[in-house]
N, CA, C and O of each residue as an XYZ file, in Angstrom:
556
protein
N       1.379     -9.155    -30.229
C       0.661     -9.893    -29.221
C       1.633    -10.280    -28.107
O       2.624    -10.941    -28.418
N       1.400     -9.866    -26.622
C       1.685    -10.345    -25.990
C       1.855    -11.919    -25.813
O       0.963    -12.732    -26.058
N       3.408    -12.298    -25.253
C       2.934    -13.684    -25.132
C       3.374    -14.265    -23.175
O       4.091    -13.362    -22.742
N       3.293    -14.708    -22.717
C       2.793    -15.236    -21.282
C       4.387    -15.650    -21.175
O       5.197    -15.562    -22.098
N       4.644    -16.103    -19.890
C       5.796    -16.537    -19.497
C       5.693    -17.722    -19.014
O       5.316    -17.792    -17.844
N       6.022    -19.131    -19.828
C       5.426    -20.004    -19.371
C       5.932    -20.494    -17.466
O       6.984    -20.081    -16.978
N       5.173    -21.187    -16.862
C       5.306    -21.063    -15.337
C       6.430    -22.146    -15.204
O       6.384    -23.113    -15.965
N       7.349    -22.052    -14.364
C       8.435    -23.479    -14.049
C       7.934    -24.443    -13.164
O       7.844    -24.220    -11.957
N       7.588    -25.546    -13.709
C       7.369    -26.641    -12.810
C       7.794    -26.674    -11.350
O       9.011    -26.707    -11.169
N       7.108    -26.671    -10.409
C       8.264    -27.331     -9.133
C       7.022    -27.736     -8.407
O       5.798    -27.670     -8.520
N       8.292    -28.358     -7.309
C       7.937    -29.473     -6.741
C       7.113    -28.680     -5.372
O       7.198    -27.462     -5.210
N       6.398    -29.493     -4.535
C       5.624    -28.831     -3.055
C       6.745    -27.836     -2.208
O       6.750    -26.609     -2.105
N       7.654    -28.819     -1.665
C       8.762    -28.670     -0.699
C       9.459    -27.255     -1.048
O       9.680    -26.377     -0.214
N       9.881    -27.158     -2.944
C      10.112    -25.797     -3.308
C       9.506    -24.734     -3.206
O      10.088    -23.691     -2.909
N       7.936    -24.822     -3.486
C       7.094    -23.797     -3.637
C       7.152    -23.686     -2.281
O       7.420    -22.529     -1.955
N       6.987    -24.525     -1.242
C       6.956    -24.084      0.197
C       8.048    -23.422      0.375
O       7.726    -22.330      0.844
N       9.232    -23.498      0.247
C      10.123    -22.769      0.849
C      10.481    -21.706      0.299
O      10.971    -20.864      1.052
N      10.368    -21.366     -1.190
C      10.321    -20.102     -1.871
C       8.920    -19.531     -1.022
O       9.370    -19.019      0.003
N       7.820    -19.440     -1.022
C       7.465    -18.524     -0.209
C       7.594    -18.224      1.661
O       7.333    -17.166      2.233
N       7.899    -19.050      2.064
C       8.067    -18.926      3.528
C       9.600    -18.436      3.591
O       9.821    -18.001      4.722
N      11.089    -18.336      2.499
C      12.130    -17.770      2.000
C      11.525    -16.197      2.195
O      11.944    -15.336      2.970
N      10.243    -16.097      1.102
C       9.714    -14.881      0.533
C       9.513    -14.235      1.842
O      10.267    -13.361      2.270
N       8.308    -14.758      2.575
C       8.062    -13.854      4.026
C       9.327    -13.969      4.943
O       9.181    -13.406      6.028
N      10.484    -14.552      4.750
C      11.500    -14.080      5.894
C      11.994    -13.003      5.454
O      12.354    -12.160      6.275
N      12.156    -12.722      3.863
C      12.659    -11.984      3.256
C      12.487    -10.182      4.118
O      13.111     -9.330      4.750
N      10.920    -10.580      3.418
C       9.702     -9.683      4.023
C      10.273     -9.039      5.275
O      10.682     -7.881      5.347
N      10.245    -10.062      6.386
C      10.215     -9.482      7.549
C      11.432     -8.828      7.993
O      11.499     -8.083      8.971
N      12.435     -9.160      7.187
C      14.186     -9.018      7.373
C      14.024     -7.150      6.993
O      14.400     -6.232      7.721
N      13.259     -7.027      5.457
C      12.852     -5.390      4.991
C      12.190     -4.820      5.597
O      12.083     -3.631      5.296
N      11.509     -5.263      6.595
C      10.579     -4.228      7.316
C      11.341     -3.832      8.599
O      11.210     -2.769      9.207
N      12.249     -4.973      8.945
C      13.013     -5.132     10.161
C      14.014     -3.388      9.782
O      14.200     -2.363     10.437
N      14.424     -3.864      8.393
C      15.599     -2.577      8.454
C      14.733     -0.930      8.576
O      15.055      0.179      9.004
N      13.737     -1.412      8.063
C      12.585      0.383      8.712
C      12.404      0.548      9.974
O      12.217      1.690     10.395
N      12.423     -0.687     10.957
C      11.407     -0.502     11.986
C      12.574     -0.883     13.249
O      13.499     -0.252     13.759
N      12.059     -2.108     13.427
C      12.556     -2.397     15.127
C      14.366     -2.672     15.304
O      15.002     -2.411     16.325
N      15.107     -3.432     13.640
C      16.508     -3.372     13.763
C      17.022     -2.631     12.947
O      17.963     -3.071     12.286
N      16.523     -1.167     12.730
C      17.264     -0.123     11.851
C      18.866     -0.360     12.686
O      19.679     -0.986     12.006
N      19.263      0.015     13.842
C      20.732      0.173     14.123
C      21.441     -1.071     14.329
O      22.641     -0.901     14.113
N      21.101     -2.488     14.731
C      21.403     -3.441     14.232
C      21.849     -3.548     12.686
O      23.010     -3.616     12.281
N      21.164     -3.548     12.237
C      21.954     -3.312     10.285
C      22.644     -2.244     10.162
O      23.526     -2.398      9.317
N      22.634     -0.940     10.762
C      23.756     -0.592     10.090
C      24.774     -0.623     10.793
O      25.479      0.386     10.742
N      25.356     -2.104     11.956
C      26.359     -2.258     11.756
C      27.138     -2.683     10.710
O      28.338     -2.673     10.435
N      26.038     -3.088     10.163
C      26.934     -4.284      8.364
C      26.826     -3.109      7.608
O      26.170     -3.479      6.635
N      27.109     -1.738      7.443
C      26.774     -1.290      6.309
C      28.493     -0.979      6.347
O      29.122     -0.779      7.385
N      28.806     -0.986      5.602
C      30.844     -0.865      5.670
C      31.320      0.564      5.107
O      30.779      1.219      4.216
N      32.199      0.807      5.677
C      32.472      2.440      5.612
C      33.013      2.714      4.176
O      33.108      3.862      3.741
N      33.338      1.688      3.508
C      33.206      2.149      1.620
C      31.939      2.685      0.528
O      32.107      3.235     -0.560
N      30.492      2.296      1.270
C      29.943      2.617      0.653
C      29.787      3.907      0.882
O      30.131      4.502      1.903
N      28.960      4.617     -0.620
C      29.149      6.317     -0.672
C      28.058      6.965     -0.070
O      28.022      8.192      0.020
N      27.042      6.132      0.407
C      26.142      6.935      0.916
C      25.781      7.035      2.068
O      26.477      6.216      2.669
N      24.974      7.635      2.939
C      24.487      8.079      4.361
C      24.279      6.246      5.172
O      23.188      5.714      4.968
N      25.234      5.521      5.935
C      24.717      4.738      6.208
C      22.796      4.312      6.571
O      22.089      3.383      6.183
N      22.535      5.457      7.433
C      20.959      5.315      7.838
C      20.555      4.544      6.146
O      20.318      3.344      6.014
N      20.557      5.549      5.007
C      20.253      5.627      3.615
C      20.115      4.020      3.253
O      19.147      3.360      2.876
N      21.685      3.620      3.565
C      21.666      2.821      3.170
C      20.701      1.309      3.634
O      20.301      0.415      2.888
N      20.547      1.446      5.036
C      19.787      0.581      5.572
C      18.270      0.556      5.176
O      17.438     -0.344      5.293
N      18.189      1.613      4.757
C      16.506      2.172      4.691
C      16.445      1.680      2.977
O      15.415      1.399      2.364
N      17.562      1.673      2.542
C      17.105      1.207      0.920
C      17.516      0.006      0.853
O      17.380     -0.475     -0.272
N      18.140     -0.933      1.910
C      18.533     -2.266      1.741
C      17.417     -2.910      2.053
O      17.237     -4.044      1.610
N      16.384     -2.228      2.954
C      14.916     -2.646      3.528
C      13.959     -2.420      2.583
O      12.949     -3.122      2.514
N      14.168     -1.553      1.884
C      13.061     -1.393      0.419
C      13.306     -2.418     -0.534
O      12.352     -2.718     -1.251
N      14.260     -2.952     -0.677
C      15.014     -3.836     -1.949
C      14.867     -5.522     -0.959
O      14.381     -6.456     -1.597
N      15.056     -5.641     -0.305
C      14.527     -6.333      0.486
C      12.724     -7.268      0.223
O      12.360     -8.287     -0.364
N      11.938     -6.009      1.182
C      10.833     -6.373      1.064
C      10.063     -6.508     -0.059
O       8.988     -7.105      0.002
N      10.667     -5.807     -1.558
C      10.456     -5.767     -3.013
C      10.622     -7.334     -3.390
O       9.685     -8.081     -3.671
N      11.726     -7.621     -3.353
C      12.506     -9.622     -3.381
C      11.899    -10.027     -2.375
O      12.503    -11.099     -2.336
N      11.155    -10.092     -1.446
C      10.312    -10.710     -0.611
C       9.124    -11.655     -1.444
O       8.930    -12.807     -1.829
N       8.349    -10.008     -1.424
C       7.120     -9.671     -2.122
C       6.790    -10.550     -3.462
O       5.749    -11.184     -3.641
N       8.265    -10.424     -4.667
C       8.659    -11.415     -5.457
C       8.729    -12.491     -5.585
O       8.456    -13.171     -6.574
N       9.357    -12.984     -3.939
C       9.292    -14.437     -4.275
C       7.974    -15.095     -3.882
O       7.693    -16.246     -4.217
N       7.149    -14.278     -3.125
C       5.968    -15.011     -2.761
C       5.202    -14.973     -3.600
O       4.326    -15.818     -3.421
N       4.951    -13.876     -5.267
C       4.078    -13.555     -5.931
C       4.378    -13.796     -6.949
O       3.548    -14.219     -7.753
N       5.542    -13.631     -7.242
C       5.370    -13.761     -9.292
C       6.225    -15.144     -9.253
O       7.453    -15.149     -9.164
N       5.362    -16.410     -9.338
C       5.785    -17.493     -9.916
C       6.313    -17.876    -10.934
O       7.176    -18.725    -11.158
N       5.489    -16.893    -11.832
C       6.187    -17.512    -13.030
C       7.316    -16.470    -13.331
O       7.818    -16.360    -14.449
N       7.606    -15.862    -12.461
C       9.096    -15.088    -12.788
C       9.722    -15.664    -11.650
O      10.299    -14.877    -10.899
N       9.731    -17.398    -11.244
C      10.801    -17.254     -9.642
C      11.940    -17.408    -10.562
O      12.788    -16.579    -10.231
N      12.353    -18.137    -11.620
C      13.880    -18.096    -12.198
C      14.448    -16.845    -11.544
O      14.997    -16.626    -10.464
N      14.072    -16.017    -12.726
C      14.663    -14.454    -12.875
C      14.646    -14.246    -10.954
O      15.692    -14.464    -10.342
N      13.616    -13.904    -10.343
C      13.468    -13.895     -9.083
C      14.804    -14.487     -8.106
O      15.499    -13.897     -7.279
N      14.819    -15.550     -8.469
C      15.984    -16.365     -7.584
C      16.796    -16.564     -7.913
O      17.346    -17.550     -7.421
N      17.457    -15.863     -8.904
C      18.763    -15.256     -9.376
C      18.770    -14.013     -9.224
O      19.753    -13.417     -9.664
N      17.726    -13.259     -8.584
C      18.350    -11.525     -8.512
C      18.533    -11.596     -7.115
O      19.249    -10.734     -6.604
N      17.969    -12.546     -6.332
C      18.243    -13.080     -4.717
C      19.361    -13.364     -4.586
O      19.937    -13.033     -3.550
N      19.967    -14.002     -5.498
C      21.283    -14.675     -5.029
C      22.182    -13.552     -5.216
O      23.112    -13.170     -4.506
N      21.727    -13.095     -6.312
C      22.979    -11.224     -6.675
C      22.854    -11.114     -5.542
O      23.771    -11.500     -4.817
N      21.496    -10.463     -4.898
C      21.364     -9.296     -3.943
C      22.142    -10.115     -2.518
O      22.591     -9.288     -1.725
N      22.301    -11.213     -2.205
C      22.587    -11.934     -1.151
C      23.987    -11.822     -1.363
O      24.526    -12.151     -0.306
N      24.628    -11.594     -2.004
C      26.136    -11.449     -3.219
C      26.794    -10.356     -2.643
O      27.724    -10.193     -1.853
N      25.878     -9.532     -3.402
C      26.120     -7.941     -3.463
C      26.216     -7.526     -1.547
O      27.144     -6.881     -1.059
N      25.275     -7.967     -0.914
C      25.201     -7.360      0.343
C      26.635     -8.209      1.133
O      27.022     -7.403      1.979
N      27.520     -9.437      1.190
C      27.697     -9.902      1.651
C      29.386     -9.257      2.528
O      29.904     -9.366      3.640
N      29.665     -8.685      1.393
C      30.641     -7.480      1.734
C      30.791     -7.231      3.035
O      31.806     -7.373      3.716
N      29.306     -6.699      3.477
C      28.650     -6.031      4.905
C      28.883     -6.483      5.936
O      29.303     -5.948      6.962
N      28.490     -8.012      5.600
C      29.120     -8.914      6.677
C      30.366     -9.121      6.773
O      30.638     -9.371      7.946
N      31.435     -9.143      5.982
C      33.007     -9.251      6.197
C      32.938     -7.702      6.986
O      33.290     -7.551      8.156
N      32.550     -6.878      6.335
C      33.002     -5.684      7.527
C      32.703     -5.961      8.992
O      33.436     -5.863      9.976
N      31.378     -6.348      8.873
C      31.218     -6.737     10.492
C      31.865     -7.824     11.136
O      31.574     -8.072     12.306
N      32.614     -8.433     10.591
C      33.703     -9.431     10.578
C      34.815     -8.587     11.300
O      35.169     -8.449     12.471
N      35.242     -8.041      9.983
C      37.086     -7.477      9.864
C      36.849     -6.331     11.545
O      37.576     -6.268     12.537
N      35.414     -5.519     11.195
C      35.537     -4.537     11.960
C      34.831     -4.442     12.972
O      33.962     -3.577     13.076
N      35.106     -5.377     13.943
C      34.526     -6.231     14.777
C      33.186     -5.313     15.613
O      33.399     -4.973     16.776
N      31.723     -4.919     14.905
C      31.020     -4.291     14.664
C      29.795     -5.223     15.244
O      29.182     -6.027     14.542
N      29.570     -5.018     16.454
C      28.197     -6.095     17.302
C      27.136     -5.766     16.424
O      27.109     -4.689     15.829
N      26.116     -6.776     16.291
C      24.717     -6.430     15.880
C      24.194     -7.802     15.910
O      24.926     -8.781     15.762
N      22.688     -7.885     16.139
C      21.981     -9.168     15.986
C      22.896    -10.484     16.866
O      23.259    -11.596     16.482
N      23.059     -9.748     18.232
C      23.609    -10.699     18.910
C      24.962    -11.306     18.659
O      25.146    -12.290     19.375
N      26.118    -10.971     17.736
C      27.026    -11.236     17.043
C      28.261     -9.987     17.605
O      28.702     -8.956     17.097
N      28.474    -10.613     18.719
C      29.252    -10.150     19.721
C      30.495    -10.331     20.211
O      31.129     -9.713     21.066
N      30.862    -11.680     19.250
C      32.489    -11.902     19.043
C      32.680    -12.348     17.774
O      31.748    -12.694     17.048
N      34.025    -12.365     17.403
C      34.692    -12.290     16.037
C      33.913    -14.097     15.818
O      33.025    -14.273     14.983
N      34.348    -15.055     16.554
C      33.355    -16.133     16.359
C      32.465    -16.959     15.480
O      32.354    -17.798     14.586
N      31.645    -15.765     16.752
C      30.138    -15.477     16.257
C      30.143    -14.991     14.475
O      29.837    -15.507     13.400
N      30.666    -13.745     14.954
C      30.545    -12.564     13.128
C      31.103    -14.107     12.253
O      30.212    -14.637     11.589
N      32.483    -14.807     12.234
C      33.040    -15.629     11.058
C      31.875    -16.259     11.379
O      31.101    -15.673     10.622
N      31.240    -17.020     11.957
C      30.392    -18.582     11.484
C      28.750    -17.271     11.264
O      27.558    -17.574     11.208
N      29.070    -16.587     11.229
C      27.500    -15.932     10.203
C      27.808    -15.543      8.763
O      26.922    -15.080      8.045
N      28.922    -15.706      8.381
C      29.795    -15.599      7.194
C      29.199    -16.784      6.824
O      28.169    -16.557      6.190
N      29.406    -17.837      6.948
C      29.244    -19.603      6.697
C      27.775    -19.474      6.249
O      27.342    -20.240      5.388
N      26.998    -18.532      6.803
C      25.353    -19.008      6.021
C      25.087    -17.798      4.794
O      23.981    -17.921      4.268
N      25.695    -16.968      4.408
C      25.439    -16.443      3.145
C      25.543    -17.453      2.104
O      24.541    -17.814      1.486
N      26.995    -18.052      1.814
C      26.111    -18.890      0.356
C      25.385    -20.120      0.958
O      25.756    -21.186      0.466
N      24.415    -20.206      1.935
C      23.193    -21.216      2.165
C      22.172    -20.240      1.785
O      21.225    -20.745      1.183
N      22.098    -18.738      2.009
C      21.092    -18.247      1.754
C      21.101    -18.027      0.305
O      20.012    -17.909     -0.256
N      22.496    -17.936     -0.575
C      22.442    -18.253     -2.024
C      21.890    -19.627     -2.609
O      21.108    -19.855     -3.532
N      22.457    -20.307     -1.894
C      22.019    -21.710     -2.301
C      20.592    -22.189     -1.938
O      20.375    -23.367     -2.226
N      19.663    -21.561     -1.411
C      18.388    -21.402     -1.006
C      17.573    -20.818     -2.228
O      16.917    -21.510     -3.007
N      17.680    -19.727     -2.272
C      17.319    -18.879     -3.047
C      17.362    -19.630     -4.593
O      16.356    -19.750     -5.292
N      18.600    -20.065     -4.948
C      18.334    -20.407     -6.132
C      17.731    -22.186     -6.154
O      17.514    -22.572     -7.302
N      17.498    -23.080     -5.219
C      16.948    -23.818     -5.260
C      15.140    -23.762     -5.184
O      14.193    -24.279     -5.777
N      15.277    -23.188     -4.519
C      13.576    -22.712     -3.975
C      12.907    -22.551     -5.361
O      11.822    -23.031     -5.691
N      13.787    -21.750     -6.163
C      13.111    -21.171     -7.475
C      13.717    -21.795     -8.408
O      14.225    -21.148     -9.324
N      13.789    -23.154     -8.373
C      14.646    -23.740     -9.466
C      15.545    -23.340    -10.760
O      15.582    -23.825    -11.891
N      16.132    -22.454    -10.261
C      16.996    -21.434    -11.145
C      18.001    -22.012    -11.186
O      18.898    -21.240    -11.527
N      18.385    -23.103    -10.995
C      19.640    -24.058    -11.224
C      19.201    -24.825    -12.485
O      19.700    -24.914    -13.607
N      18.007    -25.391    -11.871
C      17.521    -26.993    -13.241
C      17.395    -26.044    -14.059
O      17.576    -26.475    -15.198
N      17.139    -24.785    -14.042
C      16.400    -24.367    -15.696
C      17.446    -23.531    -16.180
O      16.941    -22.667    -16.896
N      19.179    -23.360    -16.071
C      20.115    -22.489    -16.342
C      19.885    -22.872    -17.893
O      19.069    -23.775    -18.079
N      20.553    -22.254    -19.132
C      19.977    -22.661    -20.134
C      21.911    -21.349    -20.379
O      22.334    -21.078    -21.503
């Protein structure tokens, strides 16, 4: 017998911002298909092994997937807002390249600029796992 996943309590302010988190998410993955495909792949850094375009186009699929997630499966936001914080982790690399390799995009047009957009990745970690109370419920 199947058994259910029981749902995590939270509060208004959380559920609000895990999904309105969720649709920025959203719009950030559709962004890398559509209107800022070459904007992103300035952050894609010349270590990874595959076709930059590739890579933008599957950072936008994985993206709008963790979007989609956080606005829909509640009772998976734990798991949810801990694979956000990986994926916010994992990508952040991108941005030191566009850092080190002083690589314009999204208006980020001096070294500056690129370091203080460094400063909001772990807010967008620290978002992510608050929104989905994946802190109170570490076990």
């Amino acid at each position: 017998m199947a058994t259910r996943t029981p749902a995590v309590r939270s509060t208004r302010p959380r559920t609000i911002v895990r999904i309105l988190f969720g649709a920025m998410l959203t719009w950030a993955g559709i962004s890398h298909l559509t209107v800022a495909r070459e904007e992103f792949q300035a952050q894609v850094p010349k270590f990874v092994p595959l076709p930059t375009d590739a890579t933008v186009i599957a950072s936008g699929v994985v993206e709008i997937s963790l979007g989609a997630a956080l606005m829909l499966l509640a009772r998976r936001q734990v798991t949810v807002g801990w694979v956000v914080a990986v994926f916010f982790l994992a990508v952040f690399p991108g941005n030191i390249a566009q850092w080190m390799h002083h690589r314009d995009g999204f208006g980020l047009d001096t070294d500056t600029k690129r370091f203080v957009r460094l400063l909001f990745q772990p807010v967008l970690i620290a978002v992510s796992l608050w929104a989905t109370n994946a802190l109170r419920t570490r076990r």
